[in-house]
C-alpha positions as CSV (number, residue, x, y, z in Angstrom):
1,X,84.8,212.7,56.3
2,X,87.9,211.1,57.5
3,X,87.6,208.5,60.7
4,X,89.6,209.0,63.5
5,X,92.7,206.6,64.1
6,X,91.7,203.6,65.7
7,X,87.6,203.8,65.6
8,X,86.4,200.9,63.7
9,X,84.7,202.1,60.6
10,X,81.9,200.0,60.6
11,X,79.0,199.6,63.0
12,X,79.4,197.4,66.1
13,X,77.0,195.5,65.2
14,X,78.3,194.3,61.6
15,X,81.7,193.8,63.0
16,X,80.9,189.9,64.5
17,X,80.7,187.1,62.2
18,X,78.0,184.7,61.4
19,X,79.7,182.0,63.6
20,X,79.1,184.8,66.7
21,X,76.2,185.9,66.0
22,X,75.3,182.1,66.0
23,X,76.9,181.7,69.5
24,X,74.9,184.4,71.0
25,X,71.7,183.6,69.8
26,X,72.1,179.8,71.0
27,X,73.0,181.4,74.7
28,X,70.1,183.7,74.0
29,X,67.5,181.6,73.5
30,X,69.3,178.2,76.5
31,X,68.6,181.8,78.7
32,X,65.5,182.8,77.4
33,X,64.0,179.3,77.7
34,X,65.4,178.1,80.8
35,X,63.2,181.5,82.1
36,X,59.6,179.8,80.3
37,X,60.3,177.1,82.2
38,X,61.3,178.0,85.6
39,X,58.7,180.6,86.0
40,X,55.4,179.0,84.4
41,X,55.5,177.2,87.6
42,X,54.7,180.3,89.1
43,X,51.7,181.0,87.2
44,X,50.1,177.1,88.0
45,X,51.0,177.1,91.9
46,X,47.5,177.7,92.8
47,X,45.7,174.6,90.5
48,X,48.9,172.6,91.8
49,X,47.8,173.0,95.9
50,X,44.2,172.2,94.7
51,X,44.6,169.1,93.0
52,X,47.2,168.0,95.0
53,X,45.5,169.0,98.3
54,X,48.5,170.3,100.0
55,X,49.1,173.8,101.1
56,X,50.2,176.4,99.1
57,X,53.4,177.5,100.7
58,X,54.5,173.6,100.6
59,X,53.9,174.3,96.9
60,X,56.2,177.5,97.0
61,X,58.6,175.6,98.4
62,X,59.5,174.2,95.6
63,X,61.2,177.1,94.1
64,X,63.6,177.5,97.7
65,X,65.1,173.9,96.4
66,X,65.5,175.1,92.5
67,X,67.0,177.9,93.6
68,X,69.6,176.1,95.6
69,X,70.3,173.4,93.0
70,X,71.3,175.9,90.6
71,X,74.3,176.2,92.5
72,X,75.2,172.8,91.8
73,X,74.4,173.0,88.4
74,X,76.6,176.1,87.8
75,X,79.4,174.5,89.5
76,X,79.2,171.6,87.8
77,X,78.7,173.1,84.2
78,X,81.4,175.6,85.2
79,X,83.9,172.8,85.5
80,X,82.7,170.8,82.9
81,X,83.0,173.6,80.3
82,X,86.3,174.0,81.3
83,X,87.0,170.5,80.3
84,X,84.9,169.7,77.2
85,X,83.8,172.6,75.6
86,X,80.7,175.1,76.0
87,X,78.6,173.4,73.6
88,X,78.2,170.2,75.9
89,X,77.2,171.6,79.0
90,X,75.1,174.2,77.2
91,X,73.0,171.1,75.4
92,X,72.8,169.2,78.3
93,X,71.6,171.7,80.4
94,X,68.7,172.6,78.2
95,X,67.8,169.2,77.4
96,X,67.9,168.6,81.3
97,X,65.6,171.7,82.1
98,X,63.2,170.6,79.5
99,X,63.2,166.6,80.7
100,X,62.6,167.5,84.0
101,X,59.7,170.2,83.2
102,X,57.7,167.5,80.7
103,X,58.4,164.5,83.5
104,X,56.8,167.1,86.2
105,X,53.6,167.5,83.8
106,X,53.0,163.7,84.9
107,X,52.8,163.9,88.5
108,X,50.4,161.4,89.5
109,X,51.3,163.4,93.3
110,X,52.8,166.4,94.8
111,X,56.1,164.6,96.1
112,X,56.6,163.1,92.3
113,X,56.5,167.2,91.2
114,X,58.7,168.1,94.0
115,X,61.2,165.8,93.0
116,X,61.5,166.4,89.3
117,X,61.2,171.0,89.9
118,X,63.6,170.6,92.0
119,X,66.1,168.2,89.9
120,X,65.3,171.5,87.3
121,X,67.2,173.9,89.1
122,X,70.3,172.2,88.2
123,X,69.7,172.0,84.9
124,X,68.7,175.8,85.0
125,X,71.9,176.7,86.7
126,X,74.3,175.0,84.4
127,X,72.5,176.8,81.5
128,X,74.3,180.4,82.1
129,X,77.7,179.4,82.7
130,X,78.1,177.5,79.4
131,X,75.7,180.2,77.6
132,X,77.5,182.5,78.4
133,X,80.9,181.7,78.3
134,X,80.4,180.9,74.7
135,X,79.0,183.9,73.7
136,X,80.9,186.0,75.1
137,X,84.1,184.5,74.8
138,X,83.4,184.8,71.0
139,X,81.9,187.9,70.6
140,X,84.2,191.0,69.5
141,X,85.2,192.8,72.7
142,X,83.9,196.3,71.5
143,X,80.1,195.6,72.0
144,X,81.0,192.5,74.5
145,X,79.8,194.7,77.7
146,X,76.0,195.6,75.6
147,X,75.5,192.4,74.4
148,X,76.2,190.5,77.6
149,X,73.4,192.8,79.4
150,X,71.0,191.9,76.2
151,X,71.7,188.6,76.9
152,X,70.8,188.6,80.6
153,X,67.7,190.8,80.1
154,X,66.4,187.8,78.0
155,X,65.1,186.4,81.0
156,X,62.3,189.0,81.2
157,X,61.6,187.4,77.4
158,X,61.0,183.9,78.9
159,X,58.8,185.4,81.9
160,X,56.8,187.3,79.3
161,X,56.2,184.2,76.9
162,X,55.1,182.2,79.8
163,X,52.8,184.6,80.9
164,X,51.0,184.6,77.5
165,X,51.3,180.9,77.2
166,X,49.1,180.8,80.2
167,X,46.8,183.2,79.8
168,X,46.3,182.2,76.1
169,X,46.5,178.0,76.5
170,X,46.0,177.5,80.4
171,X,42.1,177.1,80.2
172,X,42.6,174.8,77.4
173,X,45.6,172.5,78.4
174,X,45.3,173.1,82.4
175,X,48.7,172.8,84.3
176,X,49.7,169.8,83.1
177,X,50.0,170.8,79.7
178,X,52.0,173.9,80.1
179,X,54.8,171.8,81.9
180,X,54.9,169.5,79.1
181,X,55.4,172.3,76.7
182,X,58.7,172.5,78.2
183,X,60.0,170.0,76.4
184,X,60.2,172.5,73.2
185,X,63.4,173.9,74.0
186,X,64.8,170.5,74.0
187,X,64.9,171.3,69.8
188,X,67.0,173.7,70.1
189,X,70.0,170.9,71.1
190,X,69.5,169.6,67.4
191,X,70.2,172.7,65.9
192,X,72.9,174.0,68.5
193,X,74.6,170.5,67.9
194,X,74.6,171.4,64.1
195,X,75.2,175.1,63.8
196,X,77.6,176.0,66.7
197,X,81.2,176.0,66.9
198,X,83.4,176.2,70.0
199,X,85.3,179.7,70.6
200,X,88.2,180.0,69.2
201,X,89.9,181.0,72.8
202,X,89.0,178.1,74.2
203,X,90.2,176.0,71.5
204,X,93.4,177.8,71.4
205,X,93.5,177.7,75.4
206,X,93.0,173.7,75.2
207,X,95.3,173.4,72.4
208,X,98.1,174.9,74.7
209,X,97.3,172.7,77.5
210,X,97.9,170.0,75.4
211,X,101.2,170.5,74.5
């Protein structure tokens, strides 16, 4: 059977090379955890209000402020990606959603966990710009348009595993101890750090400002 002029030959999905593949995954899973951590808060708000003795819409407040930090934190990740790269912003993101979800677990009172879920939302906004950016601006442009909608259904992923980590660990750990499991994700900086390797169009696009 001959192939028509101009239709790749292969299967989208074996056109992109390790190092993309790579890229996307790391944005895959800063996405998918920034999601586990964000939302197990909305599985503990009831033990949270009890212990705390405060009401339980000044608990639900919390998530009004993370929401409107992530504006700084896209903004500022934005700007800074420009600048140094996606990897950076990308790793400190994560490691800035997961410090701030294991320093919550601490609370000794309800103002303390205000402060630090709050702080969280910027961490959880500068995730996507950087994630994304890097994937994307490495991955082929015939399956760019799929794989960015994959990518942003990963949140679902996150919302899912924190759902079973509660139901399966909650009665075991309490509330405490599924913030503190956010600092897993933190691991994946180590082996972003290692693995991951800027986009070539951005290094290309720096390289010309530099001249």
């Amino acid at each position: 059977m001959s192939v028509t002029a101009g239709t790749p030959s292969v299967p989208w999905w074996k056109e992109p090379t390790k190092d993309q593949w790579l890229a996307w995954w790391a944005a895959w899973a800063g996405w998918t955890l920034d999601s586990f951590d964000f939302t197990i808060f909305l599985l503990i708000m009831l033990p949270i209000s009890q212990e705390f003795h405060v009401p339980l819409t000044a608990v639900t407040a919390v998530f009004a402020i993370t929401l409107w930090l992530r504006l700084v934190g896209a903004t500022a990740s934005g700007w800074l990606a420009d600048r140094v790269g996606r990897k950076i912003p990308l790793m400190i993101s994560i490691l800035w959603y997961s410090i701030c979800n294991f320093i919550a677990g601490f609370s000794p009172n309800f103002a303390f966990l205000f402060f630090f879920r709050a702080l969280l939302g910027i961490g959880m906004g500068a995730e996507w710009p950087a994630g994304a950016s890097l994937a994307m601006e490495s991955w082929p442009a015939r399956s760019r348009g799929l794989m960015s909608s994959v990518l942003q259904g990963s949140w679902a992923l996150g919302f899912l595993a924190s759902s079973a980590a509660y139901g399966l660990l909650y009665n075991y750990i309490g509330w405490r101890g599924l913030l503190w499991m956010g600092i897993l994700p933190a691991l994946a900086v180590v082996w972003i750090r290692k693995y991951i390797k800027e986009p070539e169009i951005w290094l290309e696009n720096r390289r010309q400002q530099r001249l």
